[in-house]
MDAnalysis code that builds the backbone (N, CA, C; Angstrom):
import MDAnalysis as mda
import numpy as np

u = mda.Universe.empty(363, n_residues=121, atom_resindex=np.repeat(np.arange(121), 3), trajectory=True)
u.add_TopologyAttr("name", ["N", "CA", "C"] * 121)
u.add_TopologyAttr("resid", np.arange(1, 122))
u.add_TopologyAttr("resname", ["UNK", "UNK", "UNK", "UNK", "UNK", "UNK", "UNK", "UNK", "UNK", "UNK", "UNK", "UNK", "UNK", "UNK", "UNK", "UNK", "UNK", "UNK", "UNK", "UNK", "UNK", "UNK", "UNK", "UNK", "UNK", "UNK", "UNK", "UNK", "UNK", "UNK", "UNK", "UNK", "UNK", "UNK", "UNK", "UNK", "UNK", "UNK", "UNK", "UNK", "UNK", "UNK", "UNK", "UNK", "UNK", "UNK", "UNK", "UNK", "UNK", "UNK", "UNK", "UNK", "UNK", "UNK", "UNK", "UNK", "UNK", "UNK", "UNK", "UNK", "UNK", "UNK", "UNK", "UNK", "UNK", "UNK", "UNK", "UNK", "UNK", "UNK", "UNK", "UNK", "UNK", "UNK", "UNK", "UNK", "UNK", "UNK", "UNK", "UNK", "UNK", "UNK", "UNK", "UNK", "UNK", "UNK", "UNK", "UNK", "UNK", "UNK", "UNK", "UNK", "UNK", "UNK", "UNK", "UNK", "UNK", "UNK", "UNK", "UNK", "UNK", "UNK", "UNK", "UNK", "UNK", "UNK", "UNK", "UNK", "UNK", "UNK", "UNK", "UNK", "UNK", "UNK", "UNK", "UNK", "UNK", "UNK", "UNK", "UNK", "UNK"])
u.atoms.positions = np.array([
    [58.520, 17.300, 150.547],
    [57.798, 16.396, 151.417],
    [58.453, 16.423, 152.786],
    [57.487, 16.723, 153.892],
    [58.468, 16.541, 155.523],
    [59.096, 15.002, 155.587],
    [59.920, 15.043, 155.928],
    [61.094, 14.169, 156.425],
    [59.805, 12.911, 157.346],
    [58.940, 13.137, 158.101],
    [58.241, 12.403, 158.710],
    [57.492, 11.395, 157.851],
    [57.017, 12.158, 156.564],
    [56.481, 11.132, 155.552],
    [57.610, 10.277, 154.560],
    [58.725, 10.883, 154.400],
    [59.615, 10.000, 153.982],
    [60.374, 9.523, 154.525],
    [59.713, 8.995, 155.831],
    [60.650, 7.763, 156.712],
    [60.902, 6.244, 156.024],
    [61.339, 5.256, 156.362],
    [60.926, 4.264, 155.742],
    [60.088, 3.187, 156.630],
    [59.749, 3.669, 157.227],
    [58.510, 3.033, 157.947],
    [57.252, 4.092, 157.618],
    [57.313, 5.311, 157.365],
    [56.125, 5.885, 157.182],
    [55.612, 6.148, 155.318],
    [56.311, 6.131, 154.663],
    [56.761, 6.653, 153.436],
    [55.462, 5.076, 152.594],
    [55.698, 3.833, 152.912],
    [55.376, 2.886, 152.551],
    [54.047, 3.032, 152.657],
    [53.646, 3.183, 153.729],
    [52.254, 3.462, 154.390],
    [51.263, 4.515, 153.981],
    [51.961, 5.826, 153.912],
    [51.466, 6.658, 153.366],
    [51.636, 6.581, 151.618],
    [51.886, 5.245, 150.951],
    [51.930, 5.532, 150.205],
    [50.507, 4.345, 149.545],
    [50.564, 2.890, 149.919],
    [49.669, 2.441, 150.380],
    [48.192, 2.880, 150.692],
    [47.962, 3.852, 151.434],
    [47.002, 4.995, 151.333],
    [46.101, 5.569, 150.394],
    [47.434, 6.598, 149.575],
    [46.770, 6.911, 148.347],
    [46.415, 5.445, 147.735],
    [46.754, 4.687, 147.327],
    [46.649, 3.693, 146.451],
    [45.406, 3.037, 146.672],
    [45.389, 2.557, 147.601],
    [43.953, 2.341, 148.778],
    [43.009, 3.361, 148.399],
    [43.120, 4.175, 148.118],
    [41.664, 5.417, 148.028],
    [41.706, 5.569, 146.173],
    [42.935, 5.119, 145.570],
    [42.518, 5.079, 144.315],
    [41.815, 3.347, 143.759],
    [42.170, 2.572, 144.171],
    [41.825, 0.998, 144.071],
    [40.029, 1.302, 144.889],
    [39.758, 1.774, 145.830],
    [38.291, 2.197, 146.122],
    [37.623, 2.932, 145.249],
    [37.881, 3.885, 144.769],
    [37.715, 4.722, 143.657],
    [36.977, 3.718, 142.357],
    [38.400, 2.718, 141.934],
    [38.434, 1.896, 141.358],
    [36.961, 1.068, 140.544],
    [37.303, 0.319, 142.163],
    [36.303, -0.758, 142.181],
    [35.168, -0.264, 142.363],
    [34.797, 1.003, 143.139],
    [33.242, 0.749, 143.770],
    [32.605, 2.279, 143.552],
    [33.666, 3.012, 142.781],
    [33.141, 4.469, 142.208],
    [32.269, 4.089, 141.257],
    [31.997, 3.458, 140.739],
    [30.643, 2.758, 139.281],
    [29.316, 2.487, 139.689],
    [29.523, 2.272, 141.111],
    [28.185, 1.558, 142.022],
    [27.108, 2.851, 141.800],
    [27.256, 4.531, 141.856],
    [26.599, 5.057, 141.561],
    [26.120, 5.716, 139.892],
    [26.438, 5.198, 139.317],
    [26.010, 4.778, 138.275],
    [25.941, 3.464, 137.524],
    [24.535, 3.296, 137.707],
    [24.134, 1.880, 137.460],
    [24.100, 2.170, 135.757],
    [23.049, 3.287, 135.423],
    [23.143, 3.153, 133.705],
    [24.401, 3.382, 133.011],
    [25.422, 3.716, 133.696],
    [26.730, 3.732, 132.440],
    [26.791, 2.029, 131.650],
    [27.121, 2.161, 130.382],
    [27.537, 0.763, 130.548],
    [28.530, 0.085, 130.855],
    [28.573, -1.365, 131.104],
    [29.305, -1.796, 131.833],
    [31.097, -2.078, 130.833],
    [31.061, -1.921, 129.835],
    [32.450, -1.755, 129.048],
    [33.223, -0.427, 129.592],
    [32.360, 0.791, 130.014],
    [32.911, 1.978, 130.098],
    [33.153, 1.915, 131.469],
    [32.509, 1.590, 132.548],
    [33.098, 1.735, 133.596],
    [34.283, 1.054, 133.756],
    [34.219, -0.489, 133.302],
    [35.558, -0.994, 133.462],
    [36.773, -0.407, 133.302],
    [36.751, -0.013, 131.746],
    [37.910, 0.853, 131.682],
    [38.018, 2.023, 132.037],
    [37.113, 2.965, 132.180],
    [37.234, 3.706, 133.340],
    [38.188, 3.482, 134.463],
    [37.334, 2.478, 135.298],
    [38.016, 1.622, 136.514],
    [39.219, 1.397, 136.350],
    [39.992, 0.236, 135.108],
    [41.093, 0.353, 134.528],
    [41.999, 0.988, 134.923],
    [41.536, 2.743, 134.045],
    [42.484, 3.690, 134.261],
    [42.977, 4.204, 135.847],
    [41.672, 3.995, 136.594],
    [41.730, 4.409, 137.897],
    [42.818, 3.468, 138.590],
    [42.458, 2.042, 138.044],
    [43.487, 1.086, 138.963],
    [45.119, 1.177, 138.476],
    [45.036, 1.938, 137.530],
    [46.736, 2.328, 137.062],
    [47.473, 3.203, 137.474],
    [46.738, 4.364, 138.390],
    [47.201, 5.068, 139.139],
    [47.664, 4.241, 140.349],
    [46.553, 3.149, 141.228],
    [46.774, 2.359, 141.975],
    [48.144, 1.456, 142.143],
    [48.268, 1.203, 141.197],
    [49.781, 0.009, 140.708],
    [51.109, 1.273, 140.496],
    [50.480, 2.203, 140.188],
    [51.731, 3.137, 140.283],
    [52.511, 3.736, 141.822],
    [51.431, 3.576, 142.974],
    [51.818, 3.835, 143.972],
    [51.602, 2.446, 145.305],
    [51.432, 1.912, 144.420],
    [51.504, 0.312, 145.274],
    [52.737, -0.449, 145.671],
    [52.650, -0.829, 144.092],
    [54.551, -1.305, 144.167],
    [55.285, -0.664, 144.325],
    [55.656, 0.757, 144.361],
    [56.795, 0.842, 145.202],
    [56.377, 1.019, 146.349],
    [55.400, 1.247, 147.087],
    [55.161, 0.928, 148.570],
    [55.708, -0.298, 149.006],
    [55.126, -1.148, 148.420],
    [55.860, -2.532, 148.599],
    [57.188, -2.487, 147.926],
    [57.990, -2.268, 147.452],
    [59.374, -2.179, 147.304],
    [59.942, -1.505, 148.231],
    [59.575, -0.413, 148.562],
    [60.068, 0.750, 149.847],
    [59.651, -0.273, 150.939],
    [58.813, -0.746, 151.286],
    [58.273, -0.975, 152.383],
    [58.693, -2.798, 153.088],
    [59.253, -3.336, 151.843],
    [60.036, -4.558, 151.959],
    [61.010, -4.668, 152.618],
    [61.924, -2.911, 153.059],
    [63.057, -2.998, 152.987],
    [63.087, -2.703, 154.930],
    [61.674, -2.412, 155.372],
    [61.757, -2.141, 156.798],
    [60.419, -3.621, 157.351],
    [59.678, -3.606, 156.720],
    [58.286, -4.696, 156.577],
    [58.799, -6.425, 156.466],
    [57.958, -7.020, 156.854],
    [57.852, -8.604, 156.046],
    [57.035, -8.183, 154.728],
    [56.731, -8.970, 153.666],
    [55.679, -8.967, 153.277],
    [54.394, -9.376, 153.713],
    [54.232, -10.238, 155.000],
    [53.134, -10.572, 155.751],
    [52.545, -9.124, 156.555],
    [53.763, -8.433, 157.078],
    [53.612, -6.857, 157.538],
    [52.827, -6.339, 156.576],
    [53.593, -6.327, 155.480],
    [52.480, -5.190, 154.054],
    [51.793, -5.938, 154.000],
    [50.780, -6.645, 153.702],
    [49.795, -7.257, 153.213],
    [48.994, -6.641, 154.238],
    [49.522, -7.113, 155.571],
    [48.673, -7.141, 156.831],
    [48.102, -5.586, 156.763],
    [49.118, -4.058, 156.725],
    [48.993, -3.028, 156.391],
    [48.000, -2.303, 155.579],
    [48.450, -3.434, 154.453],
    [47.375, -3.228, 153.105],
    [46.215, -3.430, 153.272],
    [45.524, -4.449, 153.916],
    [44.496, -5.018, 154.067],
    [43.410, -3.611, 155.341],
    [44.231, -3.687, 156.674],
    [43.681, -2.517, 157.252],
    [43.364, -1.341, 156.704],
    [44.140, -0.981, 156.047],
    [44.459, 0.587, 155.087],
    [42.746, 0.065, 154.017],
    [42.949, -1.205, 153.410],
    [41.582, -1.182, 152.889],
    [40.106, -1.008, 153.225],
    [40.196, -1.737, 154.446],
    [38.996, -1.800, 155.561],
    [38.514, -0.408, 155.660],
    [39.991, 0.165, 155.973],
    [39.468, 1.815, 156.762],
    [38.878, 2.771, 155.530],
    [39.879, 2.928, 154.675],
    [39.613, 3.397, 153.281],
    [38.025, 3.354, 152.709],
    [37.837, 1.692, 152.748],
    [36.334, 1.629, 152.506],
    [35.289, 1.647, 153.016],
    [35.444, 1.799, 154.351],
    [34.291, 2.099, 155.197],
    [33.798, 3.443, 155.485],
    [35.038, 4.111, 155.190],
    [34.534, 5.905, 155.103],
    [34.461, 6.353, 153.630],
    [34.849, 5.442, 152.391],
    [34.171, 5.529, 151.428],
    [32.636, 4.764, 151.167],
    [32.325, 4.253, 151.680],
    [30.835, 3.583, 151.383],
    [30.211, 4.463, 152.615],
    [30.210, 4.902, 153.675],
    [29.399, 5.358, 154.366],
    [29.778, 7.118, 153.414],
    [30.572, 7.924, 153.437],
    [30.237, 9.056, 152.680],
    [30.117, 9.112, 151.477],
    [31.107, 8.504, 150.628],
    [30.154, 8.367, 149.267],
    [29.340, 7.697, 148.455],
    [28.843, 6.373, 149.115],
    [27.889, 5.828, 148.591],
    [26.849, 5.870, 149.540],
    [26.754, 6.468, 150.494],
    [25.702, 7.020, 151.650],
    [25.268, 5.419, 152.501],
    [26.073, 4.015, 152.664],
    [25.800, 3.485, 153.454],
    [26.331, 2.933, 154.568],
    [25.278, 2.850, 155.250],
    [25.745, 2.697, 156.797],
    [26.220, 1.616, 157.219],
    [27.181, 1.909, 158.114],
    [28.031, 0.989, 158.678],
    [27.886, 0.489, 160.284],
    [27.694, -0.769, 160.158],
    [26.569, -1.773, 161.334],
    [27.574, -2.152, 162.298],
    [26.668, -2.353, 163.200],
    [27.671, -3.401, 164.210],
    [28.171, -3.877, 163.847],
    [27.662, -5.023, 162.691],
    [28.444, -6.426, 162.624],
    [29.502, -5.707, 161.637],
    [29.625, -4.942, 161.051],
    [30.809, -4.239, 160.107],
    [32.040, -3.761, 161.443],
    [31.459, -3.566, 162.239],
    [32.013, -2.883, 163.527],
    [32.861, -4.127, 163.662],
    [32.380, -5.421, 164.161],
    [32.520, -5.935, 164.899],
    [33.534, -6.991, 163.919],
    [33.347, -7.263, 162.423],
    [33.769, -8.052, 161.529],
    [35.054, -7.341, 161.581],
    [35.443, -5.926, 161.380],
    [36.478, -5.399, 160.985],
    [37.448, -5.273, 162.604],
    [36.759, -4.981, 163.654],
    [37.596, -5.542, 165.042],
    [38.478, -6.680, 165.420],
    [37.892, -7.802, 164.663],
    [38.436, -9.311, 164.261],
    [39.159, -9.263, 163.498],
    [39.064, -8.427, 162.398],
    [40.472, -8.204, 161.544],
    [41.566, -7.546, 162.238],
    [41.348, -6.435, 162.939],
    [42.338, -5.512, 163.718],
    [43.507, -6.552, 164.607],
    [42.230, -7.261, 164.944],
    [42.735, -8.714, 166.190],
    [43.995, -9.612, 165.263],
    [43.405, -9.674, 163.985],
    [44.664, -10.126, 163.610],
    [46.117, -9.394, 163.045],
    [45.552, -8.377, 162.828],
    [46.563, -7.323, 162.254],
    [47.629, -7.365, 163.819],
    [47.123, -7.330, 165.043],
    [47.737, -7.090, 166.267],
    [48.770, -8.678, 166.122],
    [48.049, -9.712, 165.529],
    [49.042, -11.038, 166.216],
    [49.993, -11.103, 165.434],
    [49.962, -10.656, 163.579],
    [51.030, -10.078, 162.928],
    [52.082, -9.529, 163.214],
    [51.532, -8.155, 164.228],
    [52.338, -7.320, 164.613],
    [53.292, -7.694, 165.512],
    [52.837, -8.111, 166.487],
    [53.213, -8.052, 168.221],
    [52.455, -9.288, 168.970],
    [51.521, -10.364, 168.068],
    [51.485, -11.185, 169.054],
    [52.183, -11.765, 169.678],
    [51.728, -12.552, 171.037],
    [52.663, -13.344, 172.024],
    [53.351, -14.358, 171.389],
    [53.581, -15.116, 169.918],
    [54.389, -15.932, 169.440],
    [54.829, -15.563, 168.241],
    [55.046, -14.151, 168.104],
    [55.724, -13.500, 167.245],
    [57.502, -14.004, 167.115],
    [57.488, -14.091, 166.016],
    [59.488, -14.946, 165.778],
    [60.361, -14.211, 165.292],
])
């Protein structure tokens, strides 16, 4: 692995990521199949979200050690937004609106006062 991804500011993040695209996977890979039944997707899903927890927590363990946990969450949460908006617009083929535009900008807004706002302590 390059040295750039196992920083400990980058390592957390990029790990977060995968986890993020497996927890999407997760939850909203079933949406195109409506006739499976609904016992099998779960655990399906299940299995998918166990990959998720495998590269989560130690993101958050790695990522505790440079992060707040208000940082990771805050991280986590963007990483989700982004994750799922280029998963529902390419693989579930829907489109993404202004107000998705504009809802997830307001999140960014807070991810920024987390970061670096003016009464940051």
């Amino acid at each position: 692995m390059p040295a750039f991804f196992s920083s400990g500011h980058v390592l957390p993040i990029t790990l977060l990521v995968c986890s993020n695209v497996f927890m999407t996977v997760a939850w909203y890979g079933h949406l195109k199949f409506k006739l499976a039944p609904l016992w099998a997707v779960v655990f399906i899903s299940w299995g998918i979200a166990l990959a998720e927890y495998w590269l989560a927590v130690p993101a958050n363990r790695l990522g505790h050690a440079v992060y707040s946990a208000a940082e990771l969450k805050t991280i986590q949460e963007v990483i989700t937004l982004c994750v799922f908006a280029g998963f529902s617009v390419l693989y579930l083929k829907e489109q993404f609106t202004f107000n998705h535009a504009v809802g997830f900008a307001l999140i960014a807004a807070g991810a920024w006062f987390v970061f670096s706002g003016p009464w940051k302590g």
